[in-house]
C-alpha atoms as an extended CHARMM CRD file, in Angstrom:
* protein
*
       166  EXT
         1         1  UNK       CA            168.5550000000     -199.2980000000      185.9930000000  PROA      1               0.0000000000
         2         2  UNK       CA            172.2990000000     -200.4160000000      184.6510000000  PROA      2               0.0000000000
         3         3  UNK       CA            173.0900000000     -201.5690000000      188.1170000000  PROA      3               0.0000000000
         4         4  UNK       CA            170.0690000000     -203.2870000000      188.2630000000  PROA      4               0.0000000000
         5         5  UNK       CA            171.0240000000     -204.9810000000      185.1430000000  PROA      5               0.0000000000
         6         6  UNK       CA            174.9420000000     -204.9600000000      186.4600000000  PROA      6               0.0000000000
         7         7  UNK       CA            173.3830000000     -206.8330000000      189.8380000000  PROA      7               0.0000000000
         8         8  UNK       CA            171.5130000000     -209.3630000000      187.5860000000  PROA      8               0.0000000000
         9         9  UNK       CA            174.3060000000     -210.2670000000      184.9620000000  PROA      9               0.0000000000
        10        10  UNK       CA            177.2300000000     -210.5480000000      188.0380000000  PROA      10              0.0000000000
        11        11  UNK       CA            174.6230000000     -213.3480000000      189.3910000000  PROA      11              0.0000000000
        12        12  UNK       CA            173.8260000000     -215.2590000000      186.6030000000  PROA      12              0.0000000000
        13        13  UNK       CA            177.9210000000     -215.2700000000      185.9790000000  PROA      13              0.0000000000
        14        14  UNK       CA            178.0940000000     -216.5770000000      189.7030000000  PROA      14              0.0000000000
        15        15  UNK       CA            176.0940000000     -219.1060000000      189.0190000000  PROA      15              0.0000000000
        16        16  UNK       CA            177.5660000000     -220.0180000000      186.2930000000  PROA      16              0.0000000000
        17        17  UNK       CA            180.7840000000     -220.7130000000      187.5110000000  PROA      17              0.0000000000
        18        18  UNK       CA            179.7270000000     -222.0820000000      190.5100000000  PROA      18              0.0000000000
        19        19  UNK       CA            178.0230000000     -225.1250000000      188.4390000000  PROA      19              0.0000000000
        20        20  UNK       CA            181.3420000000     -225.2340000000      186.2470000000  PROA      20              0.0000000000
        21        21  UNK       CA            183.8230000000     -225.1940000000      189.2180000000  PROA      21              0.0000000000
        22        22  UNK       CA            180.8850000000     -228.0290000000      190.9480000000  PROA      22              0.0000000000
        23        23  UNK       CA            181.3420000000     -230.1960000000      187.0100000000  PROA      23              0.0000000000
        24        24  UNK       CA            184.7920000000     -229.4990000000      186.8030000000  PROA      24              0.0000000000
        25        25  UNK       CA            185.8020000000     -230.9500000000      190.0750000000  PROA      25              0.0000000000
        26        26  UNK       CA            186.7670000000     -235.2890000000      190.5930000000  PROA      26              0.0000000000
        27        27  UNK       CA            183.9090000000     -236.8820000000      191.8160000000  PROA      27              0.0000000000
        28        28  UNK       CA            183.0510000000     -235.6470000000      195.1330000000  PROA      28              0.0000000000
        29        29  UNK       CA            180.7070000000     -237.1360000000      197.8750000000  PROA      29              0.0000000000
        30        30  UNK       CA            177.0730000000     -236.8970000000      197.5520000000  PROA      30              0.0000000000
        31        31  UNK       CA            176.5690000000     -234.9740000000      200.0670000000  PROA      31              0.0000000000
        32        32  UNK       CA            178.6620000000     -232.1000000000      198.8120000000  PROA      32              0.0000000000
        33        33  UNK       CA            177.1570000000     -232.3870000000      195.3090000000  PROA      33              0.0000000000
        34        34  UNK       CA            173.7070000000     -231.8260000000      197.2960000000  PROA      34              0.0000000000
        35        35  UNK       CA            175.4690000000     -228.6350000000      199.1200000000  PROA      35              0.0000000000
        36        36  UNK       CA            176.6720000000     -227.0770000000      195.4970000000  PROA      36              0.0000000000
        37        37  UNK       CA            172.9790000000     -228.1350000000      193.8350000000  PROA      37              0.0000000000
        38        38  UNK       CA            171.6050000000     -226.7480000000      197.2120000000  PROA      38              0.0000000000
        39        39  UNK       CA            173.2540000000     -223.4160000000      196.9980000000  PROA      39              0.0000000000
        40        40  UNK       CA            173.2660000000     -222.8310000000      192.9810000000  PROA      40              0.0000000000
        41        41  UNK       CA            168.8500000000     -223.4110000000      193.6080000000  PROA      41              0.0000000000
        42        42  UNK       CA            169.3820000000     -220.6250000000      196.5670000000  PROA      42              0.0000000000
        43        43  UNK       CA            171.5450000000     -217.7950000000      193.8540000000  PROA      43              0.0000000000
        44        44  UNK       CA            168.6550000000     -219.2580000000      191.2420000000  PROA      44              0.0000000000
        45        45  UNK       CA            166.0220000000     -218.1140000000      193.9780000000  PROA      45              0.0000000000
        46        46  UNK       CA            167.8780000000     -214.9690000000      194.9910000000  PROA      46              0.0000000000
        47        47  UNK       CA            168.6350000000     -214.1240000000      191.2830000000  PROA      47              0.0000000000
        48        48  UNK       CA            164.5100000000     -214.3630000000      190.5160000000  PROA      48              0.0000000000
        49        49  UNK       CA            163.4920000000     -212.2560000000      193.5290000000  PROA      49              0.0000000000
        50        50  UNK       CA            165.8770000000     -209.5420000000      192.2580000000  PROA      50              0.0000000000
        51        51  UNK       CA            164.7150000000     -209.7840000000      189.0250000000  PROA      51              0.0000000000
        52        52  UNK       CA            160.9700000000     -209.5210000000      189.9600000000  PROA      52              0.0000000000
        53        53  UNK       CA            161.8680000000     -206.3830000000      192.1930000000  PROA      53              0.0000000000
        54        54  UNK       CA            163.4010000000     -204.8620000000      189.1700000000  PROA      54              0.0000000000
        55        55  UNK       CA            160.3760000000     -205.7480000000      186.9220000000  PROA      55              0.0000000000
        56        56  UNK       CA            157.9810000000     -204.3090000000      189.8990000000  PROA      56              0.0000000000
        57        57  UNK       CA            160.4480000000     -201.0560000000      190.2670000000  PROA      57              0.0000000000
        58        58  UNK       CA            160.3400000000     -200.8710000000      186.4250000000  PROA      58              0.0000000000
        59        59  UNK       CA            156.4140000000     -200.9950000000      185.9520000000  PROA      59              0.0000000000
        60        60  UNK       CA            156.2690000000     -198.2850000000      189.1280000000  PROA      60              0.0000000000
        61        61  UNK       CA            158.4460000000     -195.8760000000      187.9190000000  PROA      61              0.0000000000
        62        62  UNK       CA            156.5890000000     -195.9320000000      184.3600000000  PROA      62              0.0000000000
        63        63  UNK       CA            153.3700000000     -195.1500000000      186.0030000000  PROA      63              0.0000000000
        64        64  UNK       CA            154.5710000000     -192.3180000000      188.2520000000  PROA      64              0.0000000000
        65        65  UNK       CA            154.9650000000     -190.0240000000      184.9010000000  PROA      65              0.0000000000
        66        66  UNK       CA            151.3180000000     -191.4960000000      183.8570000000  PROA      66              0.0000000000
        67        67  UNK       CA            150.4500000000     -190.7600000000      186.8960000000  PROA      67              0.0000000000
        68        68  UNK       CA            151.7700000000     -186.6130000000      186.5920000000  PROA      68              0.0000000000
        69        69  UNK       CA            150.4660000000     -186.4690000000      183.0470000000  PROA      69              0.0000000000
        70        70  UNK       CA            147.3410000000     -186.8190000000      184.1750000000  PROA      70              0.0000000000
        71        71  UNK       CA            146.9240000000     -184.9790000000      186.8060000000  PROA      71              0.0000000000
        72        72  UNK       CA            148.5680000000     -182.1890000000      184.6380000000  PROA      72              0.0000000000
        73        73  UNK       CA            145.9980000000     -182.5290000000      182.2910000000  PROA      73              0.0000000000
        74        74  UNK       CA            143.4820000000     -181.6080000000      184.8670000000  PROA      74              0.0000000000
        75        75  UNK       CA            144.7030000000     -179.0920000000      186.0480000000  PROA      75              0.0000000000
        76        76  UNK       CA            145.2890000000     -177.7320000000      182.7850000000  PROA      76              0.0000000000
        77        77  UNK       CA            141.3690000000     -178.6270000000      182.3200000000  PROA      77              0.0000000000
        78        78  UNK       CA            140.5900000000     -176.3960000000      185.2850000000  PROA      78              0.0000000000
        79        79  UNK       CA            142.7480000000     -173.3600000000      184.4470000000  PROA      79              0.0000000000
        80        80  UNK       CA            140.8880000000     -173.8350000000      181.1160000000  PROA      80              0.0000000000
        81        81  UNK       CA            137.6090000000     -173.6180000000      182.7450000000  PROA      81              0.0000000000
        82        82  UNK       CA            138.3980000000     -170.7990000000      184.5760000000  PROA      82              0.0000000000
        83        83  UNK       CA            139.8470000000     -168.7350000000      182.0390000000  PROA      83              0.0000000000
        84        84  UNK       CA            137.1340000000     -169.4320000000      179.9130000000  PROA      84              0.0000000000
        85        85  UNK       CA            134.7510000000     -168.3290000000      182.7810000000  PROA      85              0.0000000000
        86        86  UNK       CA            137.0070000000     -165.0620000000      182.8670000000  PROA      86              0.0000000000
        87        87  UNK       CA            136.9020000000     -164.5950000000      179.0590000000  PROA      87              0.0000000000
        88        88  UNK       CA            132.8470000000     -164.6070000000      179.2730000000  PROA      88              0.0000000000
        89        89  UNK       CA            133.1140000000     -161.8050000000      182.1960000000  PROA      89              0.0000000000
        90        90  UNK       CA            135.5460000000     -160.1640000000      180.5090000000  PROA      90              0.0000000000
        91        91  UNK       CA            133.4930000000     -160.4360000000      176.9890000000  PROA      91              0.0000000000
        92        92  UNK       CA            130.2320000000     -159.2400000000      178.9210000000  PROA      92              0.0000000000
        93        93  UNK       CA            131.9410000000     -155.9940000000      180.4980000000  PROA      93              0.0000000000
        94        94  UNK       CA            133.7330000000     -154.9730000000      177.1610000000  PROA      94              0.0000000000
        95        95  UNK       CA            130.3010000000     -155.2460000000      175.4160000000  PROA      95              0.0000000000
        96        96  UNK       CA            128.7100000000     -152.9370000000      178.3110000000  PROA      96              0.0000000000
        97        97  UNK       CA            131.6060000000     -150.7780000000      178.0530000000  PROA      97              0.0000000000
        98        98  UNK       CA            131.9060000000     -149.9620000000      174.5590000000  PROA      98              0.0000000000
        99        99  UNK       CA            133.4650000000     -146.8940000000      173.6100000000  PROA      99              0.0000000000
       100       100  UNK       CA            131.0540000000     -144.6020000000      171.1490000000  PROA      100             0.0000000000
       101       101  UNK       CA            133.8010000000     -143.5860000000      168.1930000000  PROA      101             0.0000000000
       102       102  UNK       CA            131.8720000000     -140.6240000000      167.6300000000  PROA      102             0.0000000000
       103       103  UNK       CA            132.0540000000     -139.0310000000      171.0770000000  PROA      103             0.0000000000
       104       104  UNK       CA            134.9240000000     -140.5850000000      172.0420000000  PROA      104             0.0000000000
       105       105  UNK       CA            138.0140000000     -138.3060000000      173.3740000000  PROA      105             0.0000000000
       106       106  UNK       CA            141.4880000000     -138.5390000000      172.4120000000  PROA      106             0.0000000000
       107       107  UNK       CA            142.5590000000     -140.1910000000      175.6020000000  PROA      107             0.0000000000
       108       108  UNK       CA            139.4220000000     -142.7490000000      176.1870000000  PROA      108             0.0000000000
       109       109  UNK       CA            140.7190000000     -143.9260000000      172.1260000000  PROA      109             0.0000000000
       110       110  UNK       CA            144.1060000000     -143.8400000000      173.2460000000  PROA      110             0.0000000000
       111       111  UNK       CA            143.1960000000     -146.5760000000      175.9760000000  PROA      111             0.0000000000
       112       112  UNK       CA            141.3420000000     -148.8490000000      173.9220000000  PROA      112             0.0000000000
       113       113  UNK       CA            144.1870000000     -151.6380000000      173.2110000000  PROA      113             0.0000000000
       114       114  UNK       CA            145.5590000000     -151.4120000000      169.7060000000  PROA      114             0.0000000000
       115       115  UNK       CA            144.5780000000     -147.7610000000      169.0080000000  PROA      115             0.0000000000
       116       116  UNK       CA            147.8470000000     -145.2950000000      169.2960000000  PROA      116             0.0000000000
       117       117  UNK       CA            148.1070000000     -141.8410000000      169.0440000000  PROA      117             0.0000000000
       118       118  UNK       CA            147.9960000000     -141.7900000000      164.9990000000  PROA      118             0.0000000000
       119       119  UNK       CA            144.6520000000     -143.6250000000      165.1450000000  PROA      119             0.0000000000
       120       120  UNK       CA            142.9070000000     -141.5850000000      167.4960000000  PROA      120             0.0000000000
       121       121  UNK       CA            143.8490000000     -138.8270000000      165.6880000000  PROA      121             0.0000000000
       122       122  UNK       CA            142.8570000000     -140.0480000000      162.2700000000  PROA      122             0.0000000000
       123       123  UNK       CA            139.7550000000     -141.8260000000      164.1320000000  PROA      123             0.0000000000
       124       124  UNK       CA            138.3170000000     -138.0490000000      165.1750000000  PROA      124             0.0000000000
       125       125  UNK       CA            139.0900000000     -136.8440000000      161.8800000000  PROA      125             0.0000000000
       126       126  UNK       CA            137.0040000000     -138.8940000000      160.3740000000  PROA      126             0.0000000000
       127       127  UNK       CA            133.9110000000     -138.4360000000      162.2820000000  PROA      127             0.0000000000
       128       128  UNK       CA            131.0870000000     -138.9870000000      161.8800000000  PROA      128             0.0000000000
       129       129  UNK       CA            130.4280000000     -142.7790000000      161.6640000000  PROA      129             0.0000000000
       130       130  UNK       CA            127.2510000000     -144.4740000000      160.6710000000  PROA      130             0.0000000000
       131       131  UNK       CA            128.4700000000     -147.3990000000      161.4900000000  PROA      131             0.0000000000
       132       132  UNK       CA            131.8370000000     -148.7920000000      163.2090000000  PROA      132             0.0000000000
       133       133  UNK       CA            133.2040000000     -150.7840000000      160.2180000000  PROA      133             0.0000000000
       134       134  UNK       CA            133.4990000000     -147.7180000000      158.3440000000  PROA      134             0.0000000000
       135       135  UNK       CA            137.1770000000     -147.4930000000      160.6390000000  PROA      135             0.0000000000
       136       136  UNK       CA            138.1250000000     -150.2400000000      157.9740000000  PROA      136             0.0000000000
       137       137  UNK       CA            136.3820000000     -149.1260000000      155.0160000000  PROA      137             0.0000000000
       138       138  UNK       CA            137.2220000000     -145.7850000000      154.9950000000  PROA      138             0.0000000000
       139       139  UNK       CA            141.2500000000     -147.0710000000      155.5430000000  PROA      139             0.0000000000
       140       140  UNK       CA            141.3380000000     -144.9300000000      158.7590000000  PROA      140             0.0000000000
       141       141  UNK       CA            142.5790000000     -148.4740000000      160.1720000000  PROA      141             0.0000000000
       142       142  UNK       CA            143.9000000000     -151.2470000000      158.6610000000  PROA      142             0.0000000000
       143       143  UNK       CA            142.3220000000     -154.5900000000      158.8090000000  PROA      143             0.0000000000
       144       144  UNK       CA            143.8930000000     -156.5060000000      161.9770000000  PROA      144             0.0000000000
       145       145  UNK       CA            143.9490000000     -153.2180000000      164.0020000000  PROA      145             0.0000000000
       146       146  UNK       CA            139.9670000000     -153.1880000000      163.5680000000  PROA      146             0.0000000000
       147       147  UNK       CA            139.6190000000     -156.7450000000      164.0460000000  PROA      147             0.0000000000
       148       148  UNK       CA            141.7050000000     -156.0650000000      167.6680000000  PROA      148             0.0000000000
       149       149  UNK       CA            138.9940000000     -153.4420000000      168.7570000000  PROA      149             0.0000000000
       150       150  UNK       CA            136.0780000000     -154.0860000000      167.0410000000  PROA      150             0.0000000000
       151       151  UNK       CA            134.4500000000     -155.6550000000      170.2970000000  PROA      151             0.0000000000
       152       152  UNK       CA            135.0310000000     -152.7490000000      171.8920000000  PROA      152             0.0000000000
       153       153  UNK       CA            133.8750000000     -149.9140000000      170.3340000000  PROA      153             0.0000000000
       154       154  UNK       CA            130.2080000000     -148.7700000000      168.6350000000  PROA      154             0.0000000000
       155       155  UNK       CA            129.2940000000     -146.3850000000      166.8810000000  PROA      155             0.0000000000
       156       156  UNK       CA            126.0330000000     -144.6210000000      167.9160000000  PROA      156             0.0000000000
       157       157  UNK       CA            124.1460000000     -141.7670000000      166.2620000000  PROA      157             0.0000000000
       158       158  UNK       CA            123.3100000000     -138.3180000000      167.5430000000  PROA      158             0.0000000000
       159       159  UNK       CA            120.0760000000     -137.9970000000      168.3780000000  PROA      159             0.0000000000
       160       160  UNK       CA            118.0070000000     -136.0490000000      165.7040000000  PROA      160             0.0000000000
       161       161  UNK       CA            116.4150000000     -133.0980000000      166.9480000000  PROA      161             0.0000000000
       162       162  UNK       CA            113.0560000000     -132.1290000000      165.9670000000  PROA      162             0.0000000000
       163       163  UNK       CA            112.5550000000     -130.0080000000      163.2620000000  PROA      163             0.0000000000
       164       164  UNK       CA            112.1790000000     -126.2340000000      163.8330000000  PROA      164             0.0000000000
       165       165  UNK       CA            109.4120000000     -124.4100000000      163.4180000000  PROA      165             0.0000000000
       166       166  UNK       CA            109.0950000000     -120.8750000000      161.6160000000  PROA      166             0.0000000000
């Protein structure tokens, strides 16, 4: 862009001095004044094409990184999409897949995200659980731990058995 710029101020000083030196001189023959009015309307002409190119290269270069801005916005829009399609699987398996806190073993806790070995200890201490927010109520875990797992585990009651007879 400078020698752009550099290009464009070097001909305008051209030209300038070419109509001084074409003032400054006796009178000369009208046919040489024609020449020097001739050739300063030729640099005048060359000066304005060069100009326009650089307006034209200006205007295309600022729409090239329009140009990747938006088409980085959709792809961004269609990573979105899919990850948000991936989320939903991933939402719909976790629900299937919940892990019962009451039956639970020490490993299958361990391998729920967020739960350590000091949890799933504490966790089957604990037991039995009406319900699975009792994790937090009870302080077994703290708040954002069961907000982490809370979509992935249930707690489901034993079965009563019938009562015996005598």
């Amino acid at each position: 862009m400078k020698t752009i710029f550099r290009q464009f101020f070097t001909a305008v000083a051209l030209l300038t001095l070419t109509a001084g030196f074409s003032f400054a001189l006796e009178p000369v023959l009208p046919s040489a004044k024609d020449a020097t009015k001739a050739a300063v309307a030729t640099e005048k002409t060359k000066v304005g094409a060069k100009l326009d190119a650089t307006k034209s290269a200006v205007k295309t270069e600022a729409a090239k990184p329009a140009a990747k801005v938006d088409a980085a916005k959709d792809a961004a829009k269609a990573t979105k999409a899919k990850a948000g399609a991936k989320v939903d699987t991933a939402k719909a398996a976790v629900i299937s897949e919940q892990l019962d806190i009451n039956t639970a073993t020490d490993a299958q806790l361990k391998a729920v995200p967020g739960i350590g070995d000091a949890y799933a200890a504490k966790i089957i201490a604990g037991r039995p659980y009406a319900k699975k927010d009792q994790l937090k109520t009870r302080n077994i875990l703290p708040g954002p731990a069961y907000d982490q797992i809370k979509d992935r585990i249930v707690a489901k009651q034993a079965a009563k058995s019938a009562p015996k007879k005598k």
